[in-house]
PyMOL CGO cylinders between C-alpha atoms (Angstrom):
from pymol import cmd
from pymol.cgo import CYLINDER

trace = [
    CYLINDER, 125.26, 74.99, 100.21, 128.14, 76.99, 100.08, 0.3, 1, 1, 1, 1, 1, 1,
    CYLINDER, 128.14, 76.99, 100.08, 128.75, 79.86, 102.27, 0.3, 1, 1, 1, 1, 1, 1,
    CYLINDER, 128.75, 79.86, 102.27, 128.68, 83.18, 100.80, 0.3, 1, 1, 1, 1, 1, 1,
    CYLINDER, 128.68, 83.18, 100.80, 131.72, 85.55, 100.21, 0.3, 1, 1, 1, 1, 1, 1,
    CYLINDER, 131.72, 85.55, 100.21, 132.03, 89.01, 102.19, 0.3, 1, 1, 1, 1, 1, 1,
    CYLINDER, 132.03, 89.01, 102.19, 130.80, 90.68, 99.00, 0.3, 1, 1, 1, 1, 1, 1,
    CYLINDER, 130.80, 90.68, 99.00, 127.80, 88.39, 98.38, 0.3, 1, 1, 1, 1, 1, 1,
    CYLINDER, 127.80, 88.39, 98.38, 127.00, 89.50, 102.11, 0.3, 1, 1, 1, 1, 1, 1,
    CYLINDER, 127.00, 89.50, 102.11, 127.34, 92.44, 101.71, 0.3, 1, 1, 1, 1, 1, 1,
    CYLINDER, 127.34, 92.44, 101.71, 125.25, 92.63, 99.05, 0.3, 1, 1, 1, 1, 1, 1,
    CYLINDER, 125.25, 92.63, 99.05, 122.11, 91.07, 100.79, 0.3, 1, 1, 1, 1, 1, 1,
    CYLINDER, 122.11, 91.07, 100.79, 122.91, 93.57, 104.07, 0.3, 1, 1, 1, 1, 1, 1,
    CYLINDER, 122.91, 93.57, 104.07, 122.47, 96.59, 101.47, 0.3, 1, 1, 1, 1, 1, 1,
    CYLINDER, 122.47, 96.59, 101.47, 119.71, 95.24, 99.97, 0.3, 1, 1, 1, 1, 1, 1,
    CYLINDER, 119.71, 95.24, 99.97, 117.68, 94.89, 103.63, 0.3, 1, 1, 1, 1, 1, 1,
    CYLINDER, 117.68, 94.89, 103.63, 118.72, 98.47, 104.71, 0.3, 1, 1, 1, 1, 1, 1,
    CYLINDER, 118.72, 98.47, 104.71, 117.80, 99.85, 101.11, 0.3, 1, 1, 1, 1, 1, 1,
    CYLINDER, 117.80, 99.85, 101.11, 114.74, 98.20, 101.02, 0.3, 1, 1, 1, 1, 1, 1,
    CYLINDER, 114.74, 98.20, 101.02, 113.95, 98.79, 104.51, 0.3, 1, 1, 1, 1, 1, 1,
    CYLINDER, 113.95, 98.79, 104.51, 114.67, 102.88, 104.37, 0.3, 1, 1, 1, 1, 1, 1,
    CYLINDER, 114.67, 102.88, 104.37, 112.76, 102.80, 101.01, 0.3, 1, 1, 1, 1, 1, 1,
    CYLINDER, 112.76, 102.80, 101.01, 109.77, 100.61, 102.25, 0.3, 1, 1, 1, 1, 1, 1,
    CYLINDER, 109.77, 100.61, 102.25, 109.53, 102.94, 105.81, 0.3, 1, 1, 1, 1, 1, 1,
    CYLINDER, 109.53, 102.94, 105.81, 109.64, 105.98, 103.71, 0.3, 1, 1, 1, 1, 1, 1,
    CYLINDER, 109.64, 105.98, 103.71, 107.02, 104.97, 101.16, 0.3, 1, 1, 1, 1, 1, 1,
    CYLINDER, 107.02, 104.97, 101.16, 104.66, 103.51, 102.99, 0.3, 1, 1, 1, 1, 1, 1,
    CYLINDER, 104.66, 103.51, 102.99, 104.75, 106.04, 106.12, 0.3, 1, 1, 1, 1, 1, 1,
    CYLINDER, 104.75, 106.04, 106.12, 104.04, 103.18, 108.26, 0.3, 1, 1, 1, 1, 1, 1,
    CYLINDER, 104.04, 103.18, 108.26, 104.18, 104.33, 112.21, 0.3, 1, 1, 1, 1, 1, 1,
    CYLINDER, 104.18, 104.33, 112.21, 102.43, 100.98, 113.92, 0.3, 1, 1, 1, 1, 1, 1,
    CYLINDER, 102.43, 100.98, 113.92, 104.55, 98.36, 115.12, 0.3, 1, 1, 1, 1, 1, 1,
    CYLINDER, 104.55, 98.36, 115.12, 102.86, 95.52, 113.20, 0.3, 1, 1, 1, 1, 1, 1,
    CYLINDER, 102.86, 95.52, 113.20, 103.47, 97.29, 110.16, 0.3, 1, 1, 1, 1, 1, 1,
    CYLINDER, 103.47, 97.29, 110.16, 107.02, 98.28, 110.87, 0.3, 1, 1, 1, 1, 1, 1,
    CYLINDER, 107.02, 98.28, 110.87, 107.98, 94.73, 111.51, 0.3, 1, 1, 1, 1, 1, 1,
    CYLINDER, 107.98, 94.73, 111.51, 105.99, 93.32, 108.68, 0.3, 1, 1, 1, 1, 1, 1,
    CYLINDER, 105.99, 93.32, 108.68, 108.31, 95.99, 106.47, 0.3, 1, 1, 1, 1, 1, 1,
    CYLINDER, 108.31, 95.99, 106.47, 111.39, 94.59, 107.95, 0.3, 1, 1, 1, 1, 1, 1,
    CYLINDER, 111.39, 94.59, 107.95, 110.91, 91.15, 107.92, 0.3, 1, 1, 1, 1, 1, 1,
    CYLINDER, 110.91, 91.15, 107.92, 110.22, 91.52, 104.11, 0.3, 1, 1, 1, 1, 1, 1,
    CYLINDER, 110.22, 91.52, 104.11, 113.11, 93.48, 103.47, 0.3, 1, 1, 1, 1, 1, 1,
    CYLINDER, 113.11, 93.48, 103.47, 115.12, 90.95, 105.19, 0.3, 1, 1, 1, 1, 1, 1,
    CYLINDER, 115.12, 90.95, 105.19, 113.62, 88.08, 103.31, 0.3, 1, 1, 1, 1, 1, 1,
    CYLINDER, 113.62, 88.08, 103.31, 114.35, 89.80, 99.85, 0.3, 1, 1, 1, 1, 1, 1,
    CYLINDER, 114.35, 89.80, 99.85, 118.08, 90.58, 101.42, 0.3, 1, 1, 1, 1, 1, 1,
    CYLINDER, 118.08, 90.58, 101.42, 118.13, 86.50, 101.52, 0.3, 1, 1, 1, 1, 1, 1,
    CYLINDER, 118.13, 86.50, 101.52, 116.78, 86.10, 97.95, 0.3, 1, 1, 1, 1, 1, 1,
    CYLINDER, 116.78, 86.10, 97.95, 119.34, 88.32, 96.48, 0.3, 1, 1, 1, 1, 1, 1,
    CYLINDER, 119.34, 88.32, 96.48, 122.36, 86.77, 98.62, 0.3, 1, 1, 1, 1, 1, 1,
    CYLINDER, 122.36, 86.77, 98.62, 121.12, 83.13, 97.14, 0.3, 1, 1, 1, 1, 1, 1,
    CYLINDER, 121.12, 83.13, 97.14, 120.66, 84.25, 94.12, 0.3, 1, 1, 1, 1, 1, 1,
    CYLINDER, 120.66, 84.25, 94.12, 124.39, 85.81, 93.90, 0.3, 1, 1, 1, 1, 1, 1,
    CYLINDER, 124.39, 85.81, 93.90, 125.59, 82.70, 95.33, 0.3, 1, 1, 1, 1, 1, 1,
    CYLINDER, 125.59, 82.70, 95.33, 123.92, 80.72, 92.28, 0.3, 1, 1, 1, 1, 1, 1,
    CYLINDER, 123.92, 80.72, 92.28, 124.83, 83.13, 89.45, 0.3, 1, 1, 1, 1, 1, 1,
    CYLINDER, 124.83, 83.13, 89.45, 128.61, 83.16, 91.15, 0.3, 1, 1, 1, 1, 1, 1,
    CYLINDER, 128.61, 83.16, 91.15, 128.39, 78.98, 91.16, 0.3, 1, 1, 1, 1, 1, 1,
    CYLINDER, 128.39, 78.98, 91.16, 126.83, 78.93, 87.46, 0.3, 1, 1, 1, 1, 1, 1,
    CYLINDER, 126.83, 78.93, 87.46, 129.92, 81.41, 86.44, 0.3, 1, 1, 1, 1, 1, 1,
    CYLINDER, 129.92, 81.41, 86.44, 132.75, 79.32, 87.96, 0.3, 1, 1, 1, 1, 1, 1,
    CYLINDER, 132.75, 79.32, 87.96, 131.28, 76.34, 86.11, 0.3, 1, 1, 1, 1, 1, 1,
    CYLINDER, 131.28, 76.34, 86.11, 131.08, 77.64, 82.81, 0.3, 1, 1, 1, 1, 1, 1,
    CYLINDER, 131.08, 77.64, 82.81, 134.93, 79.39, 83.56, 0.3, 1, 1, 1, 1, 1, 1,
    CYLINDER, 134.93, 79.39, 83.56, 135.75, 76.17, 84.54, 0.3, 1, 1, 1, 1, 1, 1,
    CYLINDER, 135.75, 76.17, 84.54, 134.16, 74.68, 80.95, 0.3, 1, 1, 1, 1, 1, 1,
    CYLINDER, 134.16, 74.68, 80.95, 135.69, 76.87, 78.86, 0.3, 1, 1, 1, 1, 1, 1,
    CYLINDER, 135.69, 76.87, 78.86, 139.25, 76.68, 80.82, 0.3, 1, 1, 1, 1, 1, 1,
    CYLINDER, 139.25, 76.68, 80.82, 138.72, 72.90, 79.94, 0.3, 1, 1, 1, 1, 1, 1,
    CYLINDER, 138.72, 72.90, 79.94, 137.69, 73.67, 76.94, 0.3, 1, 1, 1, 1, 1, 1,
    CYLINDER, 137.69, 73.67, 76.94, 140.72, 75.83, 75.49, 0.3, 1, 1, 1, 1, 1, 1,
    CYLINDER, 140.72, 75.83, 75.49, 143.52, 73.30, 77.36, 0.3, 1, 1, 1, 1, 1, 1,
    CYLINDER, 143.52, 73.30, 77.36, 142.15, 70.49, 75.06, 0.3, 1, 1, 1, 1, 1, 1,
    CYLINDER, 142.15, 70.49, 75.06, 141.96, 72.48, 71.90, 0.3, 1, 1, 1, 1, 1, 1,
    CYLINDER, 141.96, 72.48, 71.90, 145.37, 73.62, 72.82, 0.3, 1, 1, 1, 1, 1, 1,
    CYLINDER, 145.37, 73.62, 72.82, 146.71, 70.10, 73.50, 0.3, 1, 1, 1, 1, 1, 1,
    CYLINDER, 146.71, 70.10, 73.50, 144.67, 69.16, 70.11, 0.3, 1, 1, 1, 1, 1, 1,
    CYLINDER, 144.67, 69.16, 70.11, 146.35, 71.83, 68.06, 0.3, 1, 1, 1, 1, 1, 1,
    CYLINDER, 146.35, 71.83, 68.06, 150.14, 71.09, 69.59, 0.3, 1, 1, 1, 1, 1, 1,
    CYLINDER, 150.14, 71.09, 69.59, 149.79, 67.36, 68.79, 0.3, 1, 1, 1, 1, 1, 1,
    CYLINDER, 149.79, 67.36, 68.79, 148.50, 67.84, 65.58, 0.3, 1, 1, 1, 1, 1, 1,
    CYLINDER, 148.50, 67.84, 65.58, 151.55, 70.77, 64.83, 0.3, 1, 1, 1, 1, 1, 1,
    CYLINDER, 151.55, 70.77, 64.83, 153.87, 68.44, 65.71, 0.3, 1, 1, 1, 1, 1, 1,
    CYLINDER, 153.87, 68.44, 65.71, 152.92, 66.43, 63.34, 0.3, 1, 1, 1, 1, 1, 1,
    CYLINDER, 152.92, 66.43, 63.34, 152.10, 63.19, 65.78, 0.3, 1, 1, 1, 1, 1, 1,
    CYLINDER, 152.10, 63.19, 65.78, 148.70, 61.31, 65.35, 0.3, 1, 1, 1, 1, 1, 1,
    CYLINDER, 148.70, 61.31, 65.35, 146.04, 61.36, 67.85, 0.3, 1, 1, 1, 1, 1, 1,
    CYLINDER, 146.04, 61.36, 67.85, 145.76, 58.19, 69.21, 0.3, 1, 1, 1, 1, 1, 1,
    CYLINDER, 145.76, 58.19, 69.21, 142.06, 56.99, 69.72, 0.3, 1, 1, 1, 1, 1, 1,
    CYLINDER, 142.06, 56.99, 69.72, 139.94, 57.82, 72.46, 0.3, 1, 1, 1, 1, 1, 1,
    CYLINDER, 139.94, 57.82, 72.46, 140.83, 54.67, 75.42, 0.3, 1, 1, 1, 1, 1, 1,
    CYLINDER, 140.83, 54.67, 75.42, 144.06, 53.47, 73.24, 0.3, 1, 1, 1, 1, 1, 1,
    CYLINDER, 144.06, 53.47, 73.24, 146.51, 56.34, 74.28, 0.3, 1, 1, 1, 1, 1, 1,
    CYLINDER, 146.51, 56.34, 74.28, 149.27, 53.73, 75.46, 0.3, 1, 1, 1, 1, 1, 1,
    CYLINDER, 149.27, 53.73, 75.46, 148.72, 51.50, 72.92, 0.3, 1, 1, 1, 1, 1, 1,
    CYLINDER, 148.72, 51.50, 72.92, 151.22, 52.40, 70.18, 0.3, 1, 1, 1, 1, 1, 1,
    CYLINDER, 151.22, 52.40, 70.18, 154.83, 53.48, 70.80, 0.3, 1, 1, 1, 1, 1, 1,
    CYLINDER, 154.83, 53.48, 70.80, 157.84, 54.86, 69.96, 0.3, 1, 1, 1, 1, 1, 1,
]
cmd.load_cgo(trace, "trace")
């Protein structure tokens, strides 16, 4: 898994404070059973949204990545065919000469 950026950490340390301020102040728990229940589910939603960031950010970089692909072979498609050359066949690009 990769490791998260300083954003994507960031992110998921925002989201536990948030959470845990909002949670504290809703709930108007004062035990210390509730208190650390509070926290501990702040902290594991703080870990969903960091894993989720990490999988949206992966998902993004693969579909840049696609689409980068994507345009250099329609480029290298268009400036062959403007140049007036013929494609060779898919496997058989060293098989005719000039």
């Amino acid at each position: 898994m990769p490791r998260p950026s300083a954003a994507q950490a960031c992110l998921g340390s925002f989201t536990v404070v948030a959470t845990t301020v909002a949670l504290l102040a809703v709930s108007g728990a004062s035990g210390v059973l509730a208190i650390a229940v509070l926290v501990v589910f702040a902290l594991a939603l703080g870990t969903v949204v960091t894993v989720l960031s990490l999988s949206v950010s992966t998902a993004a970089k693969a579909a840049a990545t696609t689409a980068t692909a994507t345009a250099t072979a329609t480029t290298t498609t268009a400036t062959a065919t403007t140049a007036g050359e013929d494609l060779p066949a898919p496997g058989r690009a060293y098989a005719r000469q000039r």
